[in-house]
C-alpha positions, 0 to 999 in steps of 0.5 A: 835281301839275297843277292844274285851272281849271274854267270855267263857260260862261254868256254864252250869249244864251239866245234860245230861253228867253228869259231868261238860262238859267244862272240859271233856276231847275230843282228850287229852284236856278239851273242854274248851282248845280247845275253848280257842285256837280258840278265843285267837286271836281275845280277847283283854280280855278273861273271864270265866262265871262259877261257879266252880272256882278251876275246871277251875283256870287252865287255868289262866283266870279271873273266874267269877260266876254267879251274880244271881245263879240258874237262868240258862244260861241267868244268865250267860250271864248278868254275862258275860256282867256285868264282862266283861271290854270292851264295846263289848263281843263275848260269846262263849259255852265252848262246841262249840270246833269249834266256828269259831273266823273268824265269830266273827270278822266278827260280831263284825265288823258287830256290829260297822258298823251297831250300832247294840246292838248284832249280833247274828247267826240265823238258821233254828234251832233257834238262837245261842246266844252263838255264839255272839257279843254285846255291853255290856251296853245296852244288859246287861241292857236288860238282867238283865230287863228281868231276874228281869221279871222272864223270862228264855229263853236267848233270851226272850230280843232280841226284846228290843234291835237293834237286827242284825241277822247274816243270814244263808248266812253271816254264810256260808261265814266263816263256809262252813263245818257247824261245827261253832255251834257243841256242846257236850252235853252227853257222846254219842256226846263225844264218836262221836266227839272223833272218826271223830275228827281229820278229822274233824280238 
């Protein structure tokens, strides 16, 4: 059977919350806990892409910074794709605290059904290419082609692969609330989240 790496992605630069967001904390815990207790089930293999090793050497993950600092969040995707061990790797934002690890599997089953290079959600918002599954040498190559292309948005190499969109349709399949994709960017979100958490959950 195929095994799962399951990369955590906290190397943001968390502007807007002004302090590192994967370790803030929403109902007593860090955001990234919460993350971790969703996808633990499904990870045959869990890592963090950050770049502050002790802040989240708590968690006793292996911790992995970015292979080519300050290039942003599509650095820390080749990153998470160059360190994982296995051929398929969900990436996960430390911040989505309801990522839906149901979804993923569906998407990783998805992603050996169809040889497809990654099966990525897509919206009427855009992609969620943090919400994803990929087949780590080929997407990884991508990436790394498209950052040696000075290029930034992490989805700027899509079109180079074989590219499934995990349709709005698939998606309401697993996340009926519409909570999988919520992130927490500034401390007004947090201060939000805290307050309807529990109902919620």
């Amino acid at each position: 059977m195929s095994k799962l790496s399951v990369s955590i992605q906290a190397g943001g630069e968390s502007k807007r919350m002004g302090t590192d967001k994967g370790l803030v904390l929403l109902s007593g815990k860090p955001l990234i806990l919460h993350v971790i207790e969703r996808v633990t089930s499904i990870a045959d293999e869990m890592i963090i892409a950050c770049n502050d090793i002790s802040g989240y050497a708590q968690f006793n993950l292996p911790i992995f910074p970015d292979i080519f600092p300050g290039l942003g969040a599509l650095s820390g995707l080749y990153t998470a794709l160059a360190s994982a061990t296995h051929e398929y790797v969900a990436v996960v934002a430390c911040d989505m605290i309801f990522v839906n690890a149901e979804m993923l599997k569906a998407q990783f089953q998805l992603l050996q059904d169809t040889g497809a290079d990654c099966v990525v959600p897509v919206t009427s918002k855009g992609f969620e290419p943090f919400h994803a599954v990929y087949r780590r040498t080929v997407c990884r190559d991508a990436v790394k082609a498209a950052l040696s292309d000075g290029k930034k948005r992490v989805d700027s190499w899509f079109g180079e692969v074989n590219f499934f969109a995990f349709s709005e349709e698939l998606i309401s399949r697993y996340d009926q609330d519409g909570k999988a994709f919520i992130n927490i960017n500034t401390p007004g979100d947090l201060a939000t989240l805290e307050f309807i958490f529990r109902d919620l959950e």
